[in-house]
C-alpha positions in Angstrom: 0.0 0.0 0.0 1.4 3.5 -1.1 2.2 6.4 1.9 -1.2 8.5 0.7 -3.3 5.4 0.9 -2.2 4.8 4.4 -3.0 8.4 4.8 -6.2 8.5 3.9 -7.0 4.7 5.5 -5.8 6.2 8.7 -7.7 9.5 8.6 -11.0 7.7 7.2 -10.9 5.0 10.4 -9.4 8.3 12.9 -12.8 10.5 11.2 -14.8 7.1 11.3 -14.2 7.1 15.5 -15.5 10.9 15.8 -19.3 10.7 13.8 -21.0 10.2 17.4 -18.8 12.8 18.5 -19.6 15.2 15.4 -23.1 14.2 14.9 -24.7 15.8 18.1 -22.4 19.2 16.9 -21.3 21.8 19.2 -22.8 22.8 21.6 -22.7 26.5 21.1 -24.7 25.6 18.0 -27.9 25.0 19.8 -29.9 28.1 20.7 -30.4 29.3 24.5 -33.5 28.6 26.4 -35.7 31.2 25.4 -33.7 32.3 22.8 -34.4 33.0 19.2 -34.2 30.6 16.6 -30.8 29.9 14.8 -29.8 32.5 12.2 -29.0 29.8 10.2 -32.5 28.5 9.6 -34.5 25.5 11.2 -32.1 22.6 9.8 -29.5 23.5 11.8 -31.6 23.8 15.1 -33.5 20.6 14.3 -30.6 18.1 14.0 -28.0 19.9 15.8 -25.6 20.9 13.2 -24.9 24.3 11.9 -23.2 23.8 8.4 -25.0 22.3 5.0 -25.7 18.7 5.0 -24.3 18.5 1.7 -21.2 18.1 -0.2 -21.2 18.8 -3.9 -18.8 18.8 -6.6 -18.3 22.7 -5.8 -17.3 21.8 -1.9 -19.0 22.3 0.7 -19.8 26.0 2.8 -16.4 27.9 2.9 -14.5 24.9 1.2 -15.1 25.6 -2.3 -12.8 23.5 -5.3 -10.0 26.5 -6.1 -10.1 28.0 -2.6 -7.4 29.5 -1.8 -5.2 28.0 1.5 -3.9 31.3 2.5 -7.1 32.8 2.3 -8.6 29.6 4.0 -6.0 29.7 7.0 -6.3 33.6 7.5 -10.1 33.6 8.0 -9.4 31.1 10.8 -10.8 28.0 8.8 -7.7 25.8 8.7 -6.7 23.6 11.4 -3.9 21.9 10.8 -1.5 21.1 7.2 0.3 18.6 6.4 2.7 18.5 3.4 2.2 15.4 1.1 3.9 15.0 -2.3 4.3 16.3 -5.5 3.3 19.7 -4.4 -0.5 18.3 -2.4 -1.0 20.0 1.3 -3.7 18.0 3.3 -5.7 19.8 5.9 -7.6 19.7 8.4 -11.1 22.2 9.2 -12.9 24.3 12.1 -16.0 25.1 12.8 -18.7 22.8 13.0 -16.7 20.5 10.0 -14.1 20.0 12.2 -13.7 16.6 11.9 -16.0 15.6 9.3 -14.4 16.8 6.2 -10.5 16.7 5.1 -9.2 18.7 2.2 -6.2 18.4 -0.4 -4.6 21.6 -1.9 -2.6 21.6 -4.5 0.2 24.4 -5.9 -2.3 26.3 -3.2 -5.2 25.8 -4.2 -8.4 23.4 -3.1 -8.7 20.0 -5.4 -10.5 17.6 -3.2 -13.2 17.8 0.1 -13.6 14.2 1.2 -15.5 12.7 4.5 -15.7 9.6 6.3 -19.1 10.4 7.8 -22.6 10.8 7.0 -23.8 13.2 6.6 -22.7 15.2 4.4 -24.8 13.5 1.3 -24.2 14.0 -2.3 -26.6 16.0 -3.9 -28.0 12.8 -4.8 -28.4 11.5 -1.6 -25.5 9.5 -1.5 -23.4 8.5 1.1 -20.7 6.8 3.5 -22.1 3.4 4.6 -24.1 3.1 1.5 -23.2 -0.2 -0.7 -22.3 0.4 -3.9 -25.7 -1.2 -4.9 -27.6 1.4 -3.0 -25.3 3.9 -5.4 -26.1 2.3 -8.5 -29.6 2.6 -7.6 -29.8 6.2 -7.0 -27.0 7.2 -9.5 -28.3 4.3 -12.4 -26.3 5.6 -15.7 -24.7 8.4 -14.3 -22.5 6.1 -12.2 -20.2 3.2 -12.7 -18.2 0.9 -10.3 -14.8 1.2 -11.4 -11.2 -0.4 -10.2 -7.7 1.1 -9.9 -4.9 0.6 -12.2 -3.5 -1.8 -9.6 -7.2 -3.5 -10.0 -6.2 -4.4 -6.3 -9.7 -1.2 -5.1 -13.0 -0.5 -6.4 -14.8 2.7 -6.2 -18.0 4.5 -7.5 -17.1 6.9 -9.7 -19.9 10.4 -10.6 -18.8 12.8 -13.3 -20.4 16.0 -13.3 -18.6 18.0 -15.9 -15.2 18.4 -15.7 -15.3 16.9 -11.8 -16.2 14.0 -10.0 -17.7 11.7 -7.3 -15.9 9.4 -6.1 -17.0 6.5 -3.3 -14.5 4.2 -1.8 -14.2 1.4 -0.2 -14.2 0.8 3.5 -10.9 -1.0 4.5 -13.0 -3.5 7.1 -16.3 -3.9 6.0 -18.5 -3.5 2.5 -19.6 -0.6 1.2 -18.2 2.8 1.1 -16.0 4.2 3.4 -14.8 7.5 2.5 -16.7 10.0 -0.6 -14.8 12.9 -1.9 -15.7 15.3 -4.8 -12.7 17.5 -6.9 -11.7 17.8 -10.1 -11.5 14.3 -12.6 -7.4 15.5 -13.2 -6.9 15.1 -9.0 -9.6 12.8 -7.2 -9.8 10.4 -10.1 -6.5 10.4 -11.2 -5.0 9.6 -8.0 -7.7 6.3 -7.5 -6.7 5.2 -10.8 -3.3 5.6 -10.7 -2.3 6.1 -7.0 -0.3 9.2 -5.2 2.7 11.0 -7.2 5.3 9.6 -4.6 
């Protein structure tokens, strides 16, 4: 196994112990006895959380695809970096997607937003823990099971344009594990072909 698949193995089962943890949200996020409702709208004070439940092929909230990691870290949304290879910075969020969501920059810039939780969905209403049966049966033609260049991992692959999403595996039991969205030249290319270094 290549060092960014035991990356991302060990962040999807380290992400995969905080959903109880991240599924209640903050506290803060729930509005004060007597207090008005959540600026954010009734979702967010009916199931606890106060970001979207959904993560597209454009991101998700302030972690849009081409997002800037200086601009990210400055406004305080950056947790922690660290440097992978051939140029890719993974990070690490605040807020209330602290610990749902992981990002990839690359040359600086935001090519993949992946989670090992549900939610988020897919726009679709796809998501981690789902089999890949349950995909193909919301996705039908849009979607296709597809295999590494190894042929050694599957995944369910979604192209929307120029991006993609992408379901894989869960390393201990069936079904998908981890989902991330980003452009077809970054999130697909490195299933198919595996990290840089």
């Amino acid at each position: 196994m290549n060092r960014p698949a035991i990356l991302l193995t060990t962040a999807a089962l380290a992400l995969g112990t905080l959903v109880p943890a991240t599924v209640a949200g903050p506290a803060a996020a729930a509005p004060r006895a007597g207090g008005a409702a959540s600026a954010r709208g009734p979702l967010a004070t009916a199931v606890g959380h106060s970001h979207p439940q959904v993560l597209s092929v454009a991101g998700a909230g302030v972690y849009r695809i081409g997002a800037s990691l200086a601009a990210l870290t400055s406004n305080g949304h950056i947790d922690w970096t660290a440097p992978g290879c051939g140029g890719v910075v993974h990070a690490g969020v605040t807020g209330s997607w602290a610990g749902v969501l992981l990002l990839a920059f690359h040359d600086g810039r935001l090519v993949e937003v992946g989670t090992a939780t549900a939610p988020p969905r897919s726009p679709a209403g796809a998501s981690v823990g789902m089999s890949f049966d349950e995909l193909e049966a919301i996705y039908g033609r849009r979607g296709s099971l597809i295999r590494n260049d190894a042929g050694d991992a599957e995944a369910y692959l979604v192209r929307v344009g120029s991006r993609v999403e992408l379901f894989t595996g869960h390393p201990i039991r069936p079904g998908v594990g981890y989902f991330q969205v980003g452009p077809a030249s970054f999130v697909e290319r490195n299933f198919r072909q595996g990290g840089s270094c």
